[in-house]
Biopython code that builds the backbone (N, CA, C, O; Angstrom):
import numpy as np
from Bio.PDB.StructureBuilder import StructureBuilder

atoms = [
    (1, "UNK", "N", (-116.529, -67.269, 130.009)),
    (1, "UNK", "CA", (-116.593, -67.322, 131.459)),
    (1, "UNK", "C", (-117.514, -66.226, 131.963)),
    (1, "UNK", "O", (-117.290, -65.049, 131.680)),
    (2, "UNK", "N", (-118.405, -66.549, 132.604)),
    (2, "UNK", "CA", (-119.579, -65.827, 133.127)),
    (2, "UNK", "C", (-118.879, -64.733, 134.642)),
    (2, "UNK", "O", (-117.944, -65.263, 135.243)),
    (3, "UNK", "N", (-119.263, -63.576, 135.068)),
    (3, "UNK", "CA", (-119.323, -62.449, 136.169)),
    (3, "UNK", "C", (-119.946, -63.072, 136.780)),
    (3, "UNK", "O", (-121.047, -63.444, 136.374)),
    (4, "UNK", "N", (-119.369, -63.477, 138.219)),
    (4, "UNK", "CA", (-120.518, -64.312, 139.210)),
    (4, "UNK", "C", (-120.841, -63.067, 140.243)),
    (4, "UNK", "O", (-120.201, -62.028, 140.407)),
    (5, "UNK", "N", (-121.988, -63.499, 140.851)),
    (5, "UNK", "CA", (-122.147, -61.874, 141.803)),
    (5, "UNK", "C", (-122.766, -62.831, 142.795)),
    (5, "UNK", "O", (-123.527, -63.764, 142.535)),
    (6, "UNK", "N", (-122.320, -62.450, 143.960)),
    (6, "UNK", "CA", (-122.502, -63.235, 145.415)),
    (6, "UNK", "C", (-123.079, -61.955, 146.467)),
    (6, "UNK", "O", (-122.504, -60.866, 146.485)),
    (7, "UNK", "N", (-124.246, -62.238, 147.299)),
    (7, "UNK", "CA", (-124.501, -62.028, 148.255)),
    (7, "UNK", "C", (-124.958, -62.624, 149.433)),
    (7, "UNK", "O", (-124.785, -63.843, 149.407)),
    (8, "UNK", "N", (-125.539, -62.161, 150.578)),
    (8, "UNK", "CA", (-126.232, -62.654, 151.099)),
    (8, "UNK", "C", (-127.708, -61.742, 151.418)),
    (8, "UNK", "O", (-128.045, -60.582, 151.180)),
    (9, "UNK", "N", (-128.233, -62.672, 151.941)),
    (9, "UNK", "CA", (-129.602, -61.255, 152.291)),
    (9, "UNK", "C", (-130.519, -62.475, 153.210)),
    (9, "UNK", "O", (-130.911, -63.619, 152.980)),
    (10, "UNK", "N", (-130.618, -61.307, 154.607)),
    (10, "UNK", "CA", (-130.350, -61.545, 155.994)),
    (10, "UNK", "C", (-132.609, -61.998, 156.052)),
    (10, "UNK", "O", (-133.312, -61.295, 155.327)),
    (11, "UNK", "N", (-133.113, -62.804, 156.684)),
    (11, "UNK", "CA", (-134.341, -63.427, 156.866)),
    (11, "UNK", "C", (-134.563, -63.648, 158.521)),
    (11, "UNK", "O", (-133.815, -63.942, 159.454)),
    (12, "UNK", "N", (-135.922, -63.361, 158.386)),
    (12, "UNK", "CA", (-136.346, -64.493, 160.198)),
    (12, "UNK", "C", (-137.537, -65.132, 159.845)),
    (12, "UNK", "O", (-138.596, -64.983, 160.454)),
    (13, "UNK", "N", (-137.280, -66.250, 158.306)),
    (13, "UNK", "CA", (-138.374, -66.895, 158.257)),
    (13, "UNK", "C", (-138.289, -68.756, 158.640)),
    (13, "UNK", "O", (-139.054, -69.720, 158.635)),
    (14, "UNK", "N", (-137.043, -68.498, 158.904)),
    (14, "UNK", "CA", (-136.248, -69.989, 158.966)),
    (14, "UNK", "C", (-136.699, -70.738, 157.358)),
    (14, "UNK", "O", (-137.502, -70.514, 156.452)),
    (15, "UNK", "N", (-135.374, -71.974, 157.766)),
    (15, "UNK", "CA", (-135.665, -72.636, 156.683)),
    (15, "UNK", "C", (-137.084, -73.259, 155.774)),
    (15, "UNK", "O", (-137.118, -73.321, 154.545)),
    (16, "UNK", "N", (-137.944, -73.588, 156.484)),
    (16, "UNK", "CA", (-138.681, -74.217, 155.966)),
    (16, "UNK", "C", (-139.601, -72.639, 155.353)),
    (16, "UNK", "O", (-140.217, -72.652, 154.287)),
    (17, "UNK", "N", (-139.526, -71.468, 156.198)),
    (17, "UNK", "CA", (-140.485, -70.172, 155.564)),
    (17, "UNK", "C", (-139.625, -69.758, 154.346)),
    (17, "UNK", "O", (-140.249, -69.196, 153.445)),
    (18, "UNK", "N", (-138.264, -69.947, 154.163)),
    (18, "UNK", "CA", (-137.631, -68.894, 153.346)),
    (18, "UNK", "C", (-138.037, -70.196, 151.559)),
    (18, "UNK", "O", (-138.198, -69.860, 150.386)),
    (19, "UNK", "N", (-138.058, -71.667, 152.241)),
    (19, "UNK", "CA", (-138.252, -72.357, 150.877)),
    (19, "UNK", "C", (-139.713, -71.981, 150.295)),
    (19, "UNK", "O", (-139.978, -71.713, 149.123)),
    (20, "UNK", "N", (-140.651, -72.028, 151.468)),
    (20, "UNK", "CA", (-142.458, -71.833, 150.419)),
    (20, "UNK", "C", (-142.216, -70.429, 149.922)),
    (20, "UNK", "O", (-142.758, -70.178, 148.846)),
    (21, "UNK", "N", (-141.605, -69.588, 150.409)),
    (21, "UNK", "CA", (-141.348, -68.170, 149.531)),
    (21, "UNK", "C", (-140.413, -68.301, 148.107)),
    (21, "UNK", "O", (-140.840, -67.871, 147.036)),
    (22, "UNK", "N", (-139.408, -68.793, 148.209)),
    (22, "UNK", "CA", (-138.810, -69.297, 147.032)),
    (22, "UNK", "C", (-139.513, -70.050, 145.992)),
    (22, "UNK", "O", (-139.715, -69.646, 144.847)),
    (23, "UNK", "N", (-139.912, -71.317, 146.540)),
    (23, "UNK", "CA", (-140.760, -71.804, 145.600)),
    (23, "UNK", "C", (-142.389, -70.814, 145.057)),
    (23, "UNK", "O", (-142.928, -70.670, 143.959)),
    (24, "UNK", "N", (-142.620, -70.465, 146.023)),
    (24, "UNK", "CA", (-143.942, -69.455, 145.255)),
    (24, "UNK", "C", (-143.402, -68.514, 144.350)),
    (24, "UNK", "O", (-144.048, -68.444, 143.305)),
    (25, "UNK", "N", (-142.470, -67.808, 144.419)),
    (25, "UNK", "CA", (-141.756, -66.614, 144.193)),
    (25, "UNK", "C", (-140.461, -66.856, 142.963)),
    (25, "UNK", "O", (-139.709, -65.981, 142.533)),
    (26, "UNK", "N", (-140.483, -68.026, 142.655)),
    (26, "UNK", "CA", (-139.560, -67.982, 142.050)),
    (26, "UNK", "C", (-139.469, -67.999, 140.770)),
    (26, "UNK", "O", (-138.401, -67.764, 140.205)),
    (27, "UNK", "N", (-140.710, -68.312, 140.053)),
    (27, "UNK", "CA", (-141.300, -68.310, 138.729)),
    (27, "UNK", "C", (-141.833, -66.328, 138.112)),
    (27, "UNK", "O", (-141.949, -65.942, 136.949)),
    (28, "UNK", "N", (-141.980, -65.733, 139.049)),
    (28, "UNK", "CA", (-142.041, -64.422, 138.835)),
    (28, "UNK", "C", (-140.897, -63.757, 138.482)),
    (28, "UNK", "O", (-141.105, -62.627, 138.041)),
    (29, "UNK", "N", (-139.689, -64.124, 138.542)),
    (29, "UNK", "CA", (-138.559, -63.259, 138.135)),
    (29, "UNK", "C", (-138.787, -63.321, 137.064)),
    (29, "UNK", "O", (-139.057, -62.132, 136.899)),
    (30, "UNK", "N", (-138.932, -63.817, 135.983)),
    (30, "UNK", "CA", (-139.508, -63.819, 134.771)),
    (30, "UNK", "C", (-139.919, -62.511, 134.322)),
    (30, "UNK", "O", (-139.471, -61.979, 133.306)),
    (31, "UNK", "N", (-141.146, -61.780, 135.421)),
    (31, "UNK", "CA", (-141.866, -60.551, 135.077)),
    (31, "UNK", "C", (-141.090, -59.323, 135.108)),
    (31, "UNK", "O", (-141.544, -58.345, 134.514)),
    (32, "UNK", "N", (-139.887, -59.235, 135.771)),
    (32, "UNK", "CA", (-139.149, -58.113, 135.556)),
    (32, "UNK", "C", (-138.206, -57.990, 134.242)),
    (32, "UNK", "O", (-137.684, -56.922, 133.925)),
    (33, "UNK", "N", (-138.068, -59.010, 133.623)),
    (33, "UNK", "CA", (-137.541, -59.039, 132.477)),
    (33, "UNK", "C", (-138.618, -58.225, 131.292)),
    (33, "UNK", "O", (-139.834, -58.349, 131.443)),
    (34, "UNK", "N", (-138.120, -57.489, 130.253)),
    (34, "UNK", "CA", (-139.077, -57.018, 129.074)),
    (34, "UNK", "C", (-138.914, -58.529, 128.467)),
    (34, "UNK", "O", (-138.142, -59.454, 128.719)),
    (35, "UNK", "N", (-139.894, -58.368, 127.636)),
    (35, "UNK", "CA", (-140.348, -59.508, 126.681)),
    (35, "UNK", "C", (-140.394, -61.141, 127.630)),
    (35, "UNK", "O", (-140.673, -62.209, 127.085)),
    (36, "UNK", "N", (-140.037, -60.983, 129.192)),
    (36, "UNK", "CA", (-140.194, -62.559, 129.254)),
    (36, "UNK", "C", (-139.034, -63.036, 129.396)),
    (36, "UNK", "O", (-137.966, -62.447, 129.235)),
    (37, "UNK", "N", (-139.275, -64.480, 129.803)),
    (37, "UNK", "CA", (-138.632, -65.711, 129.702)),
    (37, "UNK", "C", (-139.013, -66.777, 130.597)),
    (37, "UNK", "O", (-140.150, -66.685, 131.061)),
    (38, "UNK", "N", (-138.125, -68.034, 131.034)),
    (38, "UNK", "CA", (-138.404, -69.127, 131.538)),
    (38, "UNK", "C", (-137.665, -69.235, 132.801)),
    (38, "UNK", "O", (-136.652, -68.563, 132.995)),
    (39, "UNK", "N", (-138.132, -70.052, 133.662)),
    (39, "UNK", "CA", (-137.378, -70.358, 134.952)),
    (39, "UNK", "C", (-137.549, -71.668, 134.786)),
    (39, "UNK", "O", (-138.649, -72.154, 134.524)),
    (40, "UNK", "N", (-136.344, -72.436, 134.942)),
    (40, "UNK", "CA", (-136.018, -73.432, 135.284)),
    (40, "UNK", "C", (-135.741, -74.037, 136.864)),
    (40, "UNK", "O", (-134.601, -73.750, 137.229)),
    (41, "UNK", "N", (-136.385, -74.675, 137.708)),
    (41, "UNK", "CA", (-135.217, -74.918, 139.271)),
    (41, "UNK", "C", (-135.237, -76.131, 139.435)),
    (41, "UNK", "O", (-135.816, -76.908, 138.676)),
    (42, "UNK", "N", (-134.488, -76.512, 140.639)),
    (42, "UNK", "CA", (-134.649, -77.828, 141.581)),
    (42, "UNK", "C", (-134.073, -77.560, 142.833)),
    (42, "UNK", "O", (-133.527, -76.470, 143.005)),
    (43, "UNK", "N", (-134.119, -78.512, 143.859)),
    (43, "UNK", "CA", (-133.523, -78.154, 145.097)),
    (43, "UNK", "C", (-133.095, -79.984, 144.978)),
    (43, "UNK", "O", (-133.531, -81.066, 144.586)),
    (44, "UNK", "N", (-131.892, -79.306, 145.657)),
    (44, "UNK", "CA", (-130.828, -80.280, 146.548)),
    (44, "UNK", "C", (-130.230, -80.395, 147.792)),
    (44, "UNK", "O", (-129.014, -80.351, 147.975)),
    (45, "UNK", "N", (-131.417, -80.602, 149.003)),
    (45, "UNK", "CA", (-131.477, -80.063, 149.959)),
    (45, "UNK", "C", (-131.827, -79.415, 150.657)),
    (45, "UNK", "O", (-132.700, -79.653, 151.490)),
    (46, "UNK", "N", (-130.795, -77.679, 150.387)),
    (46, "UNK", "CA", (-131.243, -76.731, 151.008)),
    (46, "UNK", "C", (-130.774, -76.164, 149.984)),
    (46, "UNK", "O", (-131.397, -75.119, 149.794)),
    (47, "UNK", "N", (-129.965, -76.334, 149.208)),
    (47, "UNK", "CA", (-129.575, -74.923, 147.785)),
    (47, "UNK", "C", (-130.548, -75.337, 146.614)),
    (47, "UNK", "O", (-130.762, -76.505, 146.288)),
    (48, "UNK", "N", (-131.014, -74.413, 146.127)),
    (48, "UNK", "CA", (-131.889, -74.468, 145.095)),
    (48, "UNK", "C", (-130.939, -73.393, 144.120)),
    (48, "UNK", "O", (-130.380, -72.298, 144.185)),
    (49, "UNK", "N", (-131.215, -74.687, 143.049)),
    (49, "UNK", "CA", (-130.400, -74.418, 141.594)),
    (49, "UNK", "C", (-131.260, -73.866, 140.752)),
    (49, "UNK", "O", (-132.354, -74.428, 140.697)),
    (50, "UNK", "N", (-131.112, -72.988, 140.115)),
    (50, "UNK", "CA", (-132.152, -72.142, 139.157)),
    (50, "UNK", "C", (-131.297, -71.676, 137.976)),
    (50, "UNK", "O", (-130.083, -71.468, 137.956)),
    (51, "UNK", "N", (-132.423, -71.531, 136.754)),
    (51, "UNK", "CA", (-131.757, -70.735, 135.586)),
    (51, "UNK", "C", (-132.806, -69.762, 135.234)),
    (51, "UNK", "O", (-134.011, -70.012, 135.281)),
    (52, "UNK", "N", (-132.308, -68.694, 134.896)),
    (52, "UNK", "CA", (-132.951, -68.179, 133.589)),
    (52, "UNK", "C", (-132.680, -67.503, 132.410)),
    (52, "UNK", "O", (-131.694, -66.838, 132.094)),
    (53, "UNK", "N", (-134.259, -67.912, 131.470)),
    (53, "UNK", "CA", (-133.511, -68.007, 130.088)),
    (53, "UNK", "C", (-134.149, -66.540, 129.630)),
    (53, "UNK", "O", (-135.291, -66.248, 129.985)),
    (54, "UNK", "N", (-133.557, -65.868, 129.033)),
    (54, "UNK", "CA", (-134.473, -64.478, 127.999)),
    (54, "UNK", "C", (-133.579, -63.577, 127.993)),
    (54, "UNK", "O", (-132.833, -63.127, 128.862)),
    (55, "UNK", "N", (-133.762, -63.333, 126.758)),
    (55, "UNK", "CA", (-133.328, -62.494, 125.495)),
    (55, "UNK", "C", (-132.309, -63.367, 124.966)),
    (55, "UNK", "O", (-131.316, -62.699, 124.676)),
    (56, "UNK", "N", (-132.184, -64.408, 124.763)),
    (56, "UNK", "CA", (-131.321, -65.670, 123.969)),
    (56, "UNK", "C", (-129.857, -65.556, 125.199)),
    (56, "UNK", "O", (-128.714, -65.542, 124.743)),
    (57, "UNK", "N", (-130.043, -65.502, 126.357)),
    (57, "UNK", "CA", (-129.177, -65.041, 127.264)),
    (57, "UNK", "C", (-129.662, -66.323, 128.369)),
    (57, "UNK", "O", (-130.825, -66.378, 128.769)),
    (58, "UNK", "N", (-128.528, -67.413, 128.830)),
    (58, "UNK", "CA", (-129.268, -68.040, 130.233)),
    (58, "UNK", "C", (-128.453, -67.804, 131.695)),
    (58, "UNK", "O", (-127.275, -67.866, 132.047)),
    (59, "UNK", "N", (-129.203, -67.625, 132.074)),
    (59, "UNK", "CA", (-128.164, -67.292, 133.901)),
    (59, "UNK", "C", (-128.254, -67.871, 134.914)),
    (59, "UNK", "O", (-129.090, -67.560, 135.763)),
    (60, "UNK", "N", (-127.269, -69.012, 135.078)),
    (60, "UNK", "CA", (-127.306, -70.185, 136.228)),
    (60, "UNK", "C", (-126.913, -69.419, 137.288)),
    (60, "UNK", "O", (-125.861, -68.780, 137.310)),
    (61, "UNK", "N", (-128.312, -69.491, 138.810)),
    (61, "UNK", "CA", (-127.926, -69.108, 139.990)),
    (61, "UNK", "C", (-128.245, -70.277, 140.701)),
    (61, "UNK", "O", (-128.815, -71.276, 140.262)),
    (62, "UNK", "N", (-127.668, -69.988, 142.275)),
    (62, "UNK", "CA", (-127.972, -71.030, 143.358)),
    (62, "UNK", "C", (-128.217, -70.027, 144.426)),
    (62, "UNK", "O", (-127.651, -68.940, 144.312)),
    (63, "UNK", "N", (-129.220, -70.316, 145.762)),
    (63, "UNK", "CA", (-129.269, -69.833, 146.310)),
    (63, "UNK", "C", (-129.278, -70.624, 147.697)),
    (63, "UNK", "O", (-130.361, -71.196, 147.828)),
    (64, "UNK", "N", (-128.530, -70.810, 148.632)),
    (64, "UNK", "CA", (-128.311, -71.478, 149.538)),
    (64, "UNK", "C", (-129.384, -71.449, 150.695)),
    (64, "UNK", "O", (-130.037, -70.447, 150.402)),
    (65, "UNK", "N", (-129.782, -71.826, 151.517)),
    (65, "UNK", "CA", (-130.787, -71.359, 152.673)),
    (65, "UNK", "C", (-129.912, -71.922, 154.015)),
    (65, "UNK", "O", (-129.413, -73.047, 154.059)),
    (66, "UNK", "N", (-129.816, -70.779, 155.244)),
    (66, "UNK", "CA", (-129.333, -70.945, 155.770)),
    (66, "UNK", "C", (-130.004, -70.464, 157.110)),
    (66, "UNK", "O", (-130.087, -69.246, 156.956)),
    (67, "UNK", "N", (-130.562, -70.800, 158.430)),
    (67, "UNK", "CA", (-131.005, -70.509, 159.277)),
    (67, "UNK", "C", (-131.988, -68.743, 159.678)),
    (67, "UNK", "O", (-133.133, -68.451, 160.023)),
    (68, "UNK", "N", (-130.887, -68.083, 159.412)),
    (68, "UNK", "CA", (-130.772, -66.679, 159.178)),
    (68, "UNK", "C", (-130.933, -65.557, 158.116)),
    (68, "UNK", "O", (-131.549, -64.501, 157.978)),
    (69, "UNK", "N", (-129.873, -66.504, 157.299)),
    (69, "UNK", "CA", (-129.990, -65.734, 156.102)),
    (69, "UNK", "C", (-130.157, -66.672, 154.601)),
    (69, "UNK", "O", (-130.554, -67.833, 154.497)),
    (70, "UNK", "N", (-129.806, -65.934, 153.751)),
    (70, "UNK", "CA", (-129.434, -66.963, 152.567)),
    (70, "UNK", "C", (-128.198, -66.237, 151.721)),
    (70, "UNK", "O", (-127.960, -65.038, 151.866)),
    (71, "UNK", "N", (-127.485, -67.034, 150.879)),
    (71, "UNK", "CA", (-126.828, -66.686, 150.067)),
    (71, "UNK", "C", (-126.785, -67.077, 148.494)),
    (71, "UNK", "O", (-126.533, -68.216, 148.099)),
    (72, "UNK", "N", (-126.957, -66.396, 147.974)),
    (72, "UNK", "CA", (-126.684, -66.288, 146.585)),
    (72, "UNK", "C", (-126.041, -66.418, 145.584)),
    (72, "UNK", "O", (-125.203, -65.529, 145.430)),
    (73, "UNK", "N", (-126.078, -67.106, 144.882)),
    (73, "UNK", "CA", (-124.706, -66.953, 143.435)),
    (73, "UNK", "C", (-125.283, -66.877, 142.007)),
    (73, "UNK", "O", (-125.798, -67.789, 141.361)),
    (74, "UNK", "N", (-125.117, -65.802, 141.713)),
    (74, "UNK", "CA", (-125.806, -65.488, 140.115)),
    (74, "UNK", "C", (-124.618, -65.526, 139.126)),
    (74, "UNK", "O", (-124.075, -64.422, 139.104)),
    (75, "UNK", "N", (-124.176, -66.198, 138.506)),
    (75, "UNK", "CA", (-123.083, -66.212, 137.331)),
    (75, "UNK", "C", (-123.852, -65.997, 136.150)),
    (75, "UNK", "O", (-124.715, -66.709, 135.637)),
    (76, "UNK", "N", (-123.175, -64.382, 135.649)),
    (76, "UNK", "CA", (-124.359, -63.409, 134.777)),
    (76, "UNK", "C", (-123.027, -64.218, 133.457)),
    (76, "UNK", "O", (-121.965, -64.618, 133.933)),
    (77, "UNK", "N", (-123.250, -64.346, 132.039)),
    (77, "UNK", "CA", (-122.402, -64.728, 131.073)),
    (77, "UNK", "C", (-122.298, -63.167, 130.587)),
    (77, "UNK", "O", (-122.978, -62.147, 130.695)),
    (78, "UNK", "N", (-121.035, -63.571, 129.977)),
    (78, "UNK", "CA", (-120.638, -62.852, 128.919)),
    (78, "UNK", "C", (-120.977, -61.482, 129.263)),
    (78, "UNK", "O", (-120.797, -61.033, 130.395)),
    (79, "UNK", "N", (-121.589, -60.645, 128.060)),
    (79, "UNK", "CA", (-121.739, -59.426, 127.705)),
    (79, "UNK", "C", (-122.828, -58.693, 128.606)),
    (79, "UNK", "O", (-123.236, -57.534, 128.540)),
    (80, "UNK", "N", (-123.248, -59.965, 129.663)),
    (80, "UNK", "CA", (-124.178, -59.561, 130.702)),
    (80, "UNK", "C", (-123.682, -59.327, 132.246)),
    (80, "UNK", "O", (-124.291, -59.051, 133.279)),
    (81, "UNK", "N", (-121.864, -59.636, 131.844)),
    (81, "UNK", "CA", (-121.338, -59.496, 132.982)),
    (81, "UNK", "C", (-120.804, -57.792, 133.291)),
    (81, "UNK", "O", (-120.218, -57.327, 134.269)),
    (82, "UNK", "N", (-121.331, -57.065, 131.891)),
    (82, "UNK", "CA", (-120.587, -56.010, 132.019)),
    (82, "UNK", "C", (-121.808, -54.847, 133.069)),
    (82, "UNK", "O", (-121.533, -53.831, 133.707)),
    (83, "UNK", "N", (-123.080, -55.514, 132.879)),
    (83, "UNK", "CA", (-124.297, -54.757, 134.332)),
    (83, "UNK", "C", (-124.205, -55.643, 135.040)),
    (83, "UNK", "O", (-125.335, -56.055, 135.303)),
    (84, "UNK", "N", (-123.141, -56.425, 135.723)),
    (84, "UNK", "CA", (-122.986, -57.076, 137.142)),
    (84, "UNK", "C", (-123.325, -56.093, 138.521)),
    (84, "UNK", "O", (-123.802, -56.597, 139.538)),
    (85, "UNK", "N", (-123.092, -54.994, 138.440)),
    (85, "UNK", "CA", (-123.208, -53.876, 139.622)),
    (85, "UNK", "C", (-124.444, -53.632, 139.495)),
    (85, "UNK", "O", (-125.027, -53.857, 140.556)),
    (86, "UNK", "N", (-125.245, -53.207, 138.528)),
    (86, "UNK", "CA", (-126.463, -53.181, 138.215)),
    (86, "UNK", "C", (-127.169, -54.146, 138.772)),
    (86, "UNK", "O", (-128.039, -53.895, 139.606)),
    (87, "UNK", "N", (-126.928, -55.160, 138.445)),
    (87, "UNK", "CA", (-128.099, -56.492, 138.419)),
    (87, "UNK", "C", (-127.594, -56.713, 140.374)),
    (87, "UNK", "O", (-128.515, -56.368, 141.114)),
    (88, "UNK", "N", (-126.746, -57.047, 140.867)),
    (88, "UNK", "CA", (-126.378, -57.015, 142.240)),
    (88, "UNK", "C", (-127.357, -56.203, 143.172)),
    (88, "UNK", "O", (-128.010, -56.624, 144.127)),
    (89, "UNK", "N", (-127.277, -54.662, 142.540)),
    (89, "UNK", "CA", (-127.974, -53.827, 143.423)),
    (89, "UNK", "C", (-129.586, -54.028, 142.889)),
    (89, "UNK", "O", (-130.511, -53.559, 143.552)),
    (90, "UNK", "N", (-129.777, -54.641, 141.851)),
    (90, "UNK", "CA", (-131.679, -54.656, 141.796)),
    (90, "UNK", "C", (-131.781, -56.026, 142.726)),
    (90, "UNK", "O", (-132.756, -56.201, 143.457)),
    (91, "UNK", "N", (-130.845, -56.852, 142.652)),
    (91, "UNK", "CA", (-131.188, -58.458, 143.519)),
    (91, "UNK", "C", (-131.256, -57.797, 145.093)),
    (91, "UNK", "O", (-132.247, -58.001, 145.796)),
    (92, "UNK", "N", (-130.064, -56.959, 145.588)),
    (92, "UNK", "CA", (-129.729, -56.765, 146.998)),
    (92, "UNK", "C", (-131.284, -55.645, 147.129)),
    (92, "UNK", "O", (-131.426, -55.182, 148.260)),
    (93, "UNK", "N", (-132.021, -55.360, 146.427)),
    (93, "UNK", "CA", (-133.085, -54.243, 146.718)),
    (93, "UNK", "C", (-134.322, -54.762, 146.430)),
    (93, "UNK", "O", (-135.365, -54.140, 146.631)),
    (94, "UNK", "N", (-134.244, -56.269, 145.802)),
    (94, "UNK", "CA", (-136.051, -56.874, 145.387)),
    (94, "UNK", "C", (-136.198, -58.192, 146.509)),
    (94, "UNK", "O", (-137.273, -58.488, 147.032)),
    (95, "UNK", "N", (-134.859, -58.942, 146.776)),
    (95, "UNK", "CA", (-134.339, -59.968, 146.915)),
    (95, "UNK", "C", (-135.286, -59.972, 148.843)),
    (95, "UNK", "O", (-136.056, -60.831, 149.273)),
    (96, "UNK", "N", (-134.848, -58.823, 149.477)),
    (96, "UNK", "CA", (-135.471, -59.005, 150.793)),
    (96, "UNK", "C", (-137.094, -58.738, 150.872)),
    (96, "UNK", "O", (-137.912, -59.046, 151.738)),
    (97, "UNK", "N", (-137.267, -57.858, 149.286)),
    (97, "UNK", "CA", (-139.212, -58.464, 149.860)),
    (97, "UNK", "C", (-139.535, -59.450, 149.574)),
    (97, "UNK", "O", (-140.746, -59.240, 149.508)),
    (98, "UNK", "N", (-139.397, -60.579, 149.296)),
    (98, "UNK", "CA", (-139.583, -61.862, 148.908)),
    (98, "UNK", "C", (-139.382, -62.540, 150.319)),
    (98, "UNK", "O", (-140.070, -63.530, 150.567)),
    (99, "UNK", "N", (-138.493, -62.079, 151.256)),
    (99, "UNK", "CA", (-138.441, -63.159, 152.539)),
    (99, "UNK", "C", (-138.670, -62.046, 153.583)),
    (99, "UNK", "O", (-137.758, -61.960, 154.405)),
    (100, "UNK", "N", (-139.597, -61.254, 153.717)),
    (100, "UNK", "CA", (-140.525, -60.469, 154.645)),
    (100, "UNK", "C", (-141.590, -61.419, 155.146)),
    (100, "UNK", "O", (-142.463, -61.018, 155.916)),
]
sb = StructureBuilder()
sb.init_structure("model")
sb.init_model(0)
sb.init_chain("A")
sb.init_seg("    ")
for serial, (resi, resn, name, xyz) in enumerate(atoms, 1):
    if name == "N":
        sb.init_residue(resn, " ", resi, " ")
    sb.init_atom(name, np.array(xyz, "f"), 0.0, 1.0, " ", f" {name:<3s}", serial, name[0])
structure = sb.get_structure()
């Protein structure tokens, strides 16, 4: 059973600005990882379902879009749930330059 970590993080790009930022932006999380990995997404709607895969580790998030803001759900697995506070505070601190 995976550490899920929920936020929100507050925008004034409305819906349709906060998706072309997501979609441009969303294949780069990749680069903060050492050695790499893959992004997987899709959208259903307005929540866009994402994974990623690296260091033999995968981490299903969703991120909702919502007028204002958006919200988040990262369910970190296993032995990756034990830097849940960690990984929370790099999302709650990278997460709003992406929807500037």
């Amino acid at each position: 059973m995976g550490q899920p970590i929920a936020l929100d993080i507050p925008h004034r790009l409305g819906k349709d600005g906060v998706r072309q930022r997501l979609d441009g932006g969303i294949g780069r999380i990749t680069e903060k990882i050492p050695g790499g990995g893959t992004v997987q997404h899709r959208w259903e709607g307005d929540v866009l379902h994402f994974t990623v895969t690296a260091l033999g580790q995968t981490i299903g998030s969703t991120v909702t879009i919502f007028e204002e803001k958006v919200h988040a759900v990262v369910d970190l697995p296993g032995f990756l749930g034990l830097f849940a506070g960690k990984v929370r505070d790099a999302i709650a601190k990278e997460a709003p330059k992406l929807l500037k």
